[in-house]
C-alpha positions in Angstrom: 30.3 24.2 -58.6 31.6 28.0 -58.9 28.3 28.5 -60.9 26.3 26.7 -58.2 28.3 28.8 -55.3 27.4 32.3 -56.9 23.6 31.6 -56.9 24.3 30.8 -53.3 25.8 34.0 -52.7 23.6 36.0 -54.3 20.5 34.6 -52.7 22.2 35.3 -49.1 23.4 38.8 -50.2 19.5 39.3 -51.0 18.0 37.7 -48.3 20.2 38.6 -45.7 20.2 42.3 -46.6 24.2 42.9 -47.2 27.5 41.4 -48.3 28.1 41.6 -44.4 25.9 40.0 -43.3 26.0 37.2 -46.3 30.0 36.8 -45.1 29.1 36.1 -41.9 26.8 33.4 -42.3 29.4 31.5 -44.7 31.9 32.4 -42.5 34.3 34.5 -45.0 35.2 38.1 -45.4 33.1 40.2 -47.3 35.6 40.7 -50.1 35.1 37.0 -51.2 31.7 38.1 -51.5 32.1 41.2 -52.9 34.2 38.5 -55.4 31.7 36.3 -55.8 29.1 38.6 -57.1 31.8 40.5 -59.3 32.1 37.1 -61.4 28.5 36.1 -61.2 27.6 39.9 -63.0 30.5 39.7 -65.1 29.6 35.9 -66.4 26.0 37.2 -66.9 26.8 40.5 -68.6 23.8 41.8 -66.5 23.8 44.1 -62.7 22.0 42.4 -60.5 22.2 44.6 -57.6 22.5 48.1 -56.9 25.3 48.4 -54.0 25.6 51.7 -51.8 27.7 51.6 -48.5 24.2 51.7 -46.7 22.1 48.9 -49.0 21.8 47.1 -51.7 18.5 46.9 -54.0 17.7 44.6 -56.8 17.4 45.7 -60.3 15.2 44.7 -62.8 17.3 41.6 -64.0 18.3 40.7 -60.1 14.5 40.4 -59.2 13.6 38.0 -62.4 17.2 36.0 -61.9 16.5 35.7 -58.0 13.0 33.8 -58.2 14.9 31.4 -61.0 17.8 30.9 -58.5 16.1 30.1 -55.8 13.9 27.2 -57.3 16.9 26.0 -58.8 18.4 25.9 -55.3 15.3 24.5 -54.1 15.6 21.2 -56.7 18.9 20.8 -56.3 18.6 20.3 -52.9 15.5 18.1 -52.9 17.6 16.1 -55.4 20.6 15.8 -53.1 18.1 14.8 -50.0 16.4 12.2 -52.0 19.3 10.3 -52.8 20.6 10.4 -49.5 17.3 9.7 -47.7 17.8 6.2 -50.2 14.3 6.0 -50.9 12.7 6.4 -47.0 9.3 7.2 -47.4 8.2 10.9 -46.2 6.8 10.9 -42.8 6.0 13.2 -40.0 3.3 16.4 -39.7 3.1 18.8 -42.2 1.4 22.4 -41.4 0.2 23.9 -44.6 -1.5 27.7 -44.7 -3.5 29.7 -47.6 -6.2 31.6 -48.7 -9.6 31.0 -47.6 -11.6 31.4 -50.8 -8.5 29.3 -52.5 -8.2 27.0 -50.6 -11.1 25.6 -49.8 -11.6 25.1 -53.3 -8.0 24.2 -54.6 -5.9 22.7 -51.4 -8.5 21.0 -49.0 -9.8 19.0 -51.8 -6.3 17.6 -52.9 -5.3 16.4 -49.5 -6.6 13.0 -49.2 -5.2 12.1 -52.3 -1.8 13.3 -51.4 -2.3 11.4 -48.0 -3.0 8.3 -50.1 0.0 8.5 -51.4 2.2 9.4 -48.1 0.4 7.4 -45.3 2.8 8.0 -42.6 2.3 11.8 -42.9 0.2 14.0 -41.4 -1.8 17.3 -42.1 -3.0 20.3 -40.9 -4.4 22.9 -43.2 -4.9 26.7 -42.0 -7.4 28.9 -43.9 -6.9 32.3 -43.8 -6.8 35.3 -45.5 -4.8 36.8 -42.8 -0.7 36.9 -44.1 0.7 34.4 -41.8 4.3 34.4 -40.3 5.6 30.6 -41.7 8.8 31.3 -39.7 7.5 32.2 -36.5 3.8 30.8 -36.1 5.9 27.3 -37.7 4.5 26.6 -41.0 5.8 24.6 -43.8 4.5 26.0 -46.6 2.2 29.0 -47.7 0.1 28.8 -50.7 -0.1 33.0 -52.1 -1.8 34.2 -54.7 -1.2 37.2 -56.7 1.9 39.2 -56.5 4.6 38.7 -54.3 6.0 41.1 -51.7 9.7 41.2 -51.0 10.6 38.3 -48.8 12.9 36.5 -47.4 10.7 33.3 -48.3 11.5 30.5 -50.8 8.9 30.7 -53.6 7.8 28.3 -56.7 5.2 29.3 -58.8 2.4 26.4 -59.2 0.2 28.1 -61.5 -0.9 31.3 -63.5 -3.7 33.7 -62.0 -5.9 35.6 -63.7 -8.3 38.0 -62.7 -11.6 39.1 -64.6 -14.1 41.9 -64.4 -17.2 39.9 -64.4 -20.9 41.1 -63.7 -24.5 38.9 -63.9 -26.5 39.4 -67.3 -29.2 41.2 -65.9 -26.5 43.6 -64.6 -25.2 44.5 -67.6 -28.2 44.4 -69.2 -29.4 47.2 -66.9 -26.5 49.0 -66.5 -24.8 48.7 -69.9 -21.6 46.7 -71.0 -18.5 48.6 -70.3 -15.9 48.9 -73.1 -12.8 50.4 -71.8 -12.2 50.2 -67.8 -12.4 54.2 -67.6 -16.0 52.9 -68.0 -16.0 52.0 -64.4 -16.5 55.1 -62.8 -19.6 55.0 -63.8 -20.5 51.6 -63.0 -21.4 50.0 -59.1 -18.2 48.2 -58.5 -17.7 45.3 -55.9 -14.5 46.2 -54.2 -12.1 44.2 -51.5 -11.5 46.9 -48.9 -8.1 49.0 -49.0 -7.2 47.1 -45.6 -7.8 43.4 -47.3 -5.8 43.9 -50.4 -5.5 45.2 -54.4 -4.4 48.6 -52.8 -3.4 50.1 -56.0 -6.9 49.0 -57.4 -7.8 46.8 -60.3 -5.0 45.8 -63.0 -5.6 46.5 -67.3 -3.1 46.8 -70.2 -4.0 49.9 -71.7 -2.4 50.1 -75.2 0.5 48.2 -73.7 0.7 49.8 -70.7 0.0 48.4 -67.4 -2.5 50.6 -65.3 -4.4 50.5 -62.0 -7.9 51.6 -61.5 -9.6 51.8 -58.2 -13.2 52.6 -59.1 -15.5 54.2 -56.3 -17.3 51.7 -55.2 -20.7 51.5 -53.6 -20.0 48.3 -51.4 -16.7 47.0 -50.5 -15.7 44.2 -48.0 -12.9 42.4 -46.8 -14.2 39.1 -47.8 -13.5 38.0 -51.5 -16.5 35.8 -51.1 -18.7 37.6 -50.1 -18.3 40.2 -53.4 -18.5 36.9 -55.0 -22.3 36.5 -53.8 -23.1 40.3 -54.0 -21.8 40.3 -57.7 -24.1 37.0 -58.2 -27.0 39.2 -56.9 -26.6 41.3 -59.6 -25.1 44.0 -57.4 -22.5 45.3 -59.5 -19.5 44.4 -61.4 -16.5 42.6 -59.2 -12.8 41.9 -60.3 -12.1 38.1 -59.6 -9.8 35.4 -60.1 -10.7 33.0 -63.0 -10.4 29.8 -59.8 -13.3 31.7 -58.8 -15.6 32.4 -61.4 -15.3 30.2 -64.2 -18.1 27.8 -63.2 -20.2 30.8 -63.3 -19.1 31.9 -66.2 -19.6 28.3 -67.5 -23.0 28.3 -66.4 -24.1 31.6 -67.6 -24.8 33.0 -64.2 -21.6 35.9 -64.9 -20.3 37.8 -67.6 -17.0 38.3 -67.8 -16.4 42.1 -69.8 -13.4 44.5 -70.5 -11.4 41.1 -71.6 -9.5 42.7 -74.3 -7.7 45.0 -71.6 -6.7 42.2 -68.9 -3.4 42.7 -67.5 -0.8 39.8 -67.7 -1.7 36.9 -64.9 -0.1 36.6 -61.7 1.1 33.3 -59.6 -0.1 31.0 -57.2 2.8 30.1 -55.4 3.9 27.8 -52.5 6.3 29.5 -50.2 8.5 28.0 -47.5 10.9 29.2 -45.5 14.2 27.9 -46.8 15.4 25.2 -49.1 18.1 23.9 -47.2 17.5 20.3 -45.3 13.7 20.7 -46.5 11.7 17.7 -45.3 11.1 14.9 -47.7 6.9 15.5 -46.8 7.3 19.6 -47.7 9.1 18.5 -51.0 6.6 16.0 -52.0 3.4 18.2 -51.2 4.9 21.0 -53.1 5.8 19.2 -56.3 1.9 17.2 -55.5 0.2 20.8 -55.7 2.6 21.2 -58.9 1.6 18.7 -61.1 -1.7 18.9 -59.7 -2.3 22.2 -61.3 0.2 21.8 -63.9 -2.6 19.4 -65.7 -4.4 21.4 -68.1 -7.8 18.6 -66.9 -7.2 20.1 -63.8 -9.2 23.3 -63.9 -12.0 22.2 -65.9 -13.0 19.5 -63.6 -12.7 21.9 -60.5 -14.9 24.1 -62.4 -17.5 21.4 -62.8 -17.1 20.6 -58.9 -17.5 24.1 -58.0 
């Protein structure tokens, strides 16, 4: 249980911005905390945190440990509730939020099933590309995908992401395959608006290295899909997430190029606002979308639905 109470520590220190502030939640002073994590770094052989007077910031190791810590957290307190619920069924209204684009094609067509299973809960589903406020516009869960920004938020990571440059055959055929993504400059690239997203531009390992490229770009909107249908017009080459593409790919309508430099994939994620005295129906939808995606069928019979 010491074990158990240092994660819990830690992820309060984090979330709650200081050892103060962490204290004063649980109710302590902050040298127990200051304690706490002093055994938790020692035990590890690792810093988690960077500690000033002012703040404290996560170093390298903190960041990967805190993402483990808080889906352990998250299970062991959906274990806990499960027992103790003694097998009552999940019930109530559940508000779910996520990416347009992703979700119409990955989380509307999974509901029925999942309300099949639970037929005393209810659903509503928000598409959006808009980052919504779970806490404050009351939300149960948040679907992301791509890289996380600091948060306070509980995340699990459902699945991997990857993203593609992909372009029609005629395209290329005109315009000429790229081989190496400093290739794009010279290329019409399809890009999501700097106020939509990918800020720091497209992603590539380049001889191990992980670079960003934001090619000038003829066109750009703030609608993934509609650079989805421009790029199928032959307009240019677009950078897309393989949930997106690979029917076209599939079916010959897009090439996908520049393969042998694609960066590392992200997550999908579900994201909730905190894992203590989580409802039964959150649990159960979360772990649904899990071993949903988590079957390697999955995808390839999305693709063929697409």
């Amino acid at each position: 249980m010491d074990r158990l109470k240092q994660m819990e520590t830690f992820v309060a220190v984090v979330t709650r911005g200081s050892l103060t502030a962490a204290a004063l939640h649980e109710g302590v002073a902050p040298a127990v905390i200051g304690r706490r994590m002093d055994a938790l770094e020692a035990r590890l052989g690792v810093k988690l945190l960077q500690r000033t007077t002012r703040r404290i910031s996560l170093t390298h190791e903190g960041s990967a440990f805190l993402e483990d810590c808080q889906r352990l957290l998250a299970d062991f307190n959906s274990a806990e509730a499960s027992v103790s619920a003694g097998g009552v069924k999940a019930s109530g209204h559940l508000r779910v939020t996520g990416p347009a684009g992703f979700g119409r094609r990955h989380l509307a067509p999974l509901v029925p099933g999942f309300l099949a299973q639970h037929p005393d809960v209810s659903l509503s589903l928000n598409l959006s590309d808009r980052v919504v406020d779970l806490v404050n516009e009351g939300y149960d869960c948040a679907l992301r995908v791509g890289d996380l920004p600091d948060s306070s938020l509980v995340s699990v990571r459902l699945a991997d992401n990857r993203r593609l440059c992909v372009a029609t055959p005629a395209y290329l055929q005109r315009a000429g395959v790229p081989v190496h993504p400093t290739e794009l400059a010279r290329h019409q690239c399809l890009m999501l608006s700097s106020s939509a997203s990918q800020t720091r531009g497209w992603a590539f390992e380049v001889d191990g290295e992980l670079t960003h490229l934001r090619p000038g770009a003829r066109l750009d909107c703030s609608d993934g899909q509609v650079l989805h249908e421009w790029c199928l017009l032959g307009l240019g080459i677009a950078w897309r997430s393989a949930w997106e593409v690979q029917a076209d790919l599939a079916a010959g309508r897009l090439r996908s190029v520049l393969d042998e430099f694609a960066a590392p994939p992200n997550g999908i994620y579900a994201l909730f606002p905190s894992a203590r005295h989580m409802p039964l129906r959150v649990r159960l939808w979360i772990d649904f979308l899990k071993l949903s995606y988590s079957d390697p069928g999955y995808w390839a019979r999305a693709t063929r639905m697409s």
